[in-house]
N, C-alpha and C positions, 0 to 999 in steps of 0.2 A: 776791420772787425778785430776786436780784441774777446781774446778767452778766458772767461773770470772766472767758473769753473767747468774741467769736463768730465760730466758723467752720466749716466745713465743708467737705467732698472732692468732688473733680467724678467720678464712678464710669465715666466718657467716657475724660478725658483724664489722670486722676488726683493733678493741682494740688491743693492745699491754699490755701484761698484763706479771708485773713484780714477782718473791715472794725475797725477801730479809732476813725470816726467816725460820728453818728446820718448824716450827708447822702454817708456815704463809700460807694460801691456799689463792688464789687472784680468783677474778671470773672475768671474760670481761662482757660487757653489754649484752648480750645478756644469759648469762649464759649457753653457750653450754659448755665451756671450763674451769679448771682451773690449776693453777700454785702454784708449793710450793715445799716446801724442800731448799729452800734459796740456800747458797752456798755449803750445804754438798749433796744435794741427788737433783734427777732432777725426779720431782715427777708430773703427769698430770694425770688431769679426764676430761672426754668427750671423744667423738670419734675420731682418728686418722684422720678421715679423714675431721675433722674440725679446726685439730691445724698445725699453721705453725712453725716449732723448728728454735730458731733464739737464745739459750743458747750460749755463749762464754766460753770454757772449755780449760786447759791448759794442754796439754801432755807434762809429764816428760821423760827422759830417764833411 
């Protein structure tokens, strides 16, 4: 699997919130939620039930 982009929506505050690096953790406004591990790992904190997965990933065969 490759990670073409990762990010995901705070379903709180409604930020779109991007990470671009593996050590880059991104917060939305509100700070329920965040994003990181850039293109190699697809990494969140907050509760599941506050983030919307909106990442674009590439299956190989």
């Amino acid at each position: 699997m490759k990670i073409i982009t990762n990010q995901a929506k705070c379903k709180i505050c409604g930020d779109l919130v991007i990470s671009t690096n593996l050590n880059d953790y991104n917060y939305c406004a509100c700070g329920a939620i965040a994003v990181g591990g850039g293109n190699q790992a697809i990494l969140r904190l907050g509760h599941h039930n506050h983030i919307l997965e909106l990442s674009v990933k590439e299956y190989s065969d």
